[in-house]
Residue frames relative to the residue before (quaternion, step in Angstrom):
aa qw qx qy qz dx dy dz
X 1.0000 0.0000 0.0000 0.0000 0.00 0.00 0.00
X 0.3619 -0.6638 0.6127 0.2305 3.95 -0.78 1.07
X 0.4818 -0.5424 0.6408 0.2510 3.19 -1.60 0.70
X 0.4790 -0.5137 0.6169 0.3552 3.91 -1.24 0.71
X 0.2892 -0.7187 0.5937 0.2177 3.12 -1.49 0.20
X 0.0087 -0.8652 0.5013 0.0120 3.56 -0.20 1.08
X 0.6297 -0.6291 0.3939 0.2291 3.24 -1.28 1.06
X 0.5072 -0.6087 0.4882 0.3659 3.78 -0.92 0.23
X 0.0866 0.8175 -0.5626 0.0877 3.26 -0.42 1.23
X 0.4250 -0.6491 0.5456 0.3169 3.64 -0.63 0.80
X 0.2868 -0.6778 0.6299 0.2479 3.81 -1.14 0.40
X 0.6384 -0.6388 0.3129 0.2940 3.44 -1.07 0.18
X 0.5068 0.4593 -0.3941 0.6139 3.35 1.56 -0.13
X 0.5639 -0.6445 0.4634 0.2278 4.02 0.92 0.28
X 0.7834 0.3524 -0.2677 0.4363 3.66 0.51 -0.61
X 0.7930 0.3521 -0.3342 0.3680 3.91 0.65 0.37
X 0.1827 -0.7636 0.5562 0.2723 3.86 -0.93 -0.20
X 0.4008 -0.5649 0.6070 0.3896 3.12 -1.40 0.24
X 0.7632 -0.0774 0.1045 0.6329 4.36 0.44 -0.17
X 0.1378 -0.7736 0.6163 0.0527 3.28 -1.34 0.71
X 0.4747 -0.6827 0.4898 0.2622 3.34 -1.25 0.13
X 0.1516 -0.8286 0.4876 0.2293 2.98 -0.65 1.03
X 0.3321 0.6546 -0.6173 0.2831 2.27 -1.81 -0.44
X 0.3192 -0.7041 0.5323 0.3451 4.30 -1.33 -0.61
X 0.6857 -0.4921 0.3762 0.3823 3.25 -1.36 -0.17
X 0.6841 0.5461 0.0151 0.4832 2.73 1.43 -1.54
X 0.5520 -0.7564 0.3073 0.1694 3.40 -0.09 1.23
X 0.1045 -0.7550 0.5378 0.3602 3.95 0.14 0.09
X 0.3172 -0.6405 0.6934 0.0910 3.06 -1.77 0.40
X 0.3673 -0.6950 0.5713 0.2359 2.99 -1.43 0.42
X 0.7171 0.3284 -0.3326 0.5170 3.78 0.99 -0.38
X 0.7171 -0.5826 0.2553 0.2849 3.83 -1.08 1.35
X 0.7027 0.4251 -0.1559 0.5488 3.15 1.31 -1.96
X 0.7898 0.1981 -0.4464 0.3710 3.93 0.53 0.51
X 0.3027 0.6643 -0.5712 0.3752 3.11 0.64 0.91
X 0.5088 -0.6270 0.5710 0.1479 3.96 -1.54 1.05
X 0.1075 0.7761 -0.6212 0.0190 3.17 -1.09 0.90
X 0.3561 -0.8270 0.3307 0.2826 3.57 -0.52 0.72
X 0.5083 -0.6755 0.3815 0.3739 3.66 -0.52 0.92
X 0.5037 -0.5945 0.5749 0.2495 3.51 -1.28 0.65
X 0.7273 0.3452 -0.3193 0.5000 3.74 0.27 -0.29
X 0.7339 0.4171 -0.2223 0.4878 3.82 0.65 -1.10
X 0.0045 -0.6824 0.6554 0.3237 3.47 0.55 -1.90
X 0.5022 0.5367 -0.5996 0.3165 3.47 -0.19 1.26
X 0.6952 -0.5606 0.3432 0.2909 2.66 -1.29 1.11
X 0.2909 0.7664 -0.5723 -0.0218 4.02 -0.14 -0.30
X 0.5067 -0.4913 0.5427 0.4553 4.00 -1.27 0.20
X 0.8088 -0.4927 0.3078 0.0916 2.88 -1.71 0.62
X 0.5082 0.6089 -0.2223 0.5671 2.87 2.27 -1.27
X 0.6902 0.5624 -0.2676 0.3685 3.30 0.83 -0.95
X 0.6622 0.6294 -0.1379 0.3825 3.39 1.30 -0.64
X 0.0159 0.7384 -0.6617 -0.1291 3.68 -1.27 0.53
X 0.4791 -0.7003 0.4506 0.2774 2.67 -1.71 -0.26
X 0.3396 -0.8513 0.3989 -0.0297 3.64 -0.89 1.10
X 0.4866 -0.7130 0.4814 0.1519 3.56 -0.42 1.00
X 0.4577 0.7704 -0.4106 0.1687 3.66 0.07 0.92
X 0.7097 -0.0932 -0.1325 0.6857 3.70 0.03 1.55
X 0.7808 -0.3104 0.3168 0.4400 3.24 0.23 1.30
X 0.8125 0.1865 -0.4096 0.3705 4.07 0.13 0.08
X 0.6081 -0.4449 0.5376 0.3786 3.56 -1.08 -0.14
X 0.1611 0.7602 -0.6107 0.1525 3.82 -0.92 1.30
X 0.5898 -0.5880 0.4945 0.2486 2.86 -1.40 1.23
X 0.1474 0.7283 -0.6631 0.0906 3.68 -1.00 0.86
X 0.6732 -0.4442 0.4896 0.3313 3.43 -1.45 0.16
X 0.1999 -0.7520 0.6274 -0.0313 3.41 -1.10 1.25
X 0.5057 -0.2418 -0.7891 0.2512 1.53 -1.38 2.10
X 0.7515 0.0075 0.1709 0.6371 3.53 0.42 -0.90
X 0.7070 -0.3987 0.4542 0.3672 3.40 -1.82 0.49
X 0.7257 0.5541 -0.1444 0.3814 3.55 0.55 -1.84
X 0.6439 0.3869 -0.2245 0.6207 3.78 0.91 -1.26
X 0.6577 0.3811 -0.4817 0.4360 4.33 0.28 -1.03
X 0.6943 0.3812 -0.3922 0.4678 4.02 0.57 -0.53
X 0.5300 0.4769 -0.4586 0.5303 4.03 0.14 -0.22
X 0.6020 0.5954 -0.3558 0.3956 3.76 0.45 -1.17
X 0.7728 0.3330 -0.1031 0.5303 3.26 0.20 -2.02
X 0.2983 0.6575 -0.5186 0.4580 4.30 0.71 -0.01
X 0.8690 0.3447 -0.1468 0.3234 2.43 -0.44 -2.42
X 0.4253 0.5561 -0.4673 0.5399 4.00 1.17 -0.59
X 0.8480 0.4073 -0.2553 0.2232 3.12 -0.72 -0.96
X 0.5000 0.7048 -0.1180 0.4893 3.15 1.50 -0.50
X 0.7347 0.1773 -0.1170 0.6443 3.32 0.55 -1.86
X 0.4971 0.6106 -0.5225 0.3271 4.11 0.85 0.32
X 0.7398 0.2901 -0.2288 0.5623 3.41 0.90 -0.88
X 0.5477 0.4721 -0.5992 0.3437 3.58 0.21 0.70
């Protein structure tokens, strides 16, 4: 007997599916430094280049360099002087 195929549907309590898609959002790469990692203080996605590392409880975490606050103003201000 075949399994139905069933579309990815959010339930209404939000936290289950009936089948997902795989696969990620997030594109793989083949080269380390453009690959996405998500910051430990923010959770945004950001490229690796973009990234430092951060003392926190004793281990070593990837975070946004310089700060969360200054890596978004940064990338803004790109975006901005791109589309002029």
């Amino acid at each position: 007997m075949a399994r139905a195929d069933a579309k990815t549907a959010v339930l209404a309590d939000g936290l289950r599916y009936k089948s997902k898609v795989s696969g990620s959002p997030f594109a793989a790469t083949t080269s380390f430094g453009a690959a996405t990692m998500s910051c430990f203080m923010c959770g945004k996605h950001r490229a690796r280049s973009l990234m430092g590392t951060r003392k926190v409880l004793g281990k070593s975490q990837a975070v946004c360099a310089p700060t969360c606050k200054e890596l978004d103003a940064i990338l803004a201000a790109q975006a901005i002087s791109s589309k002029a």
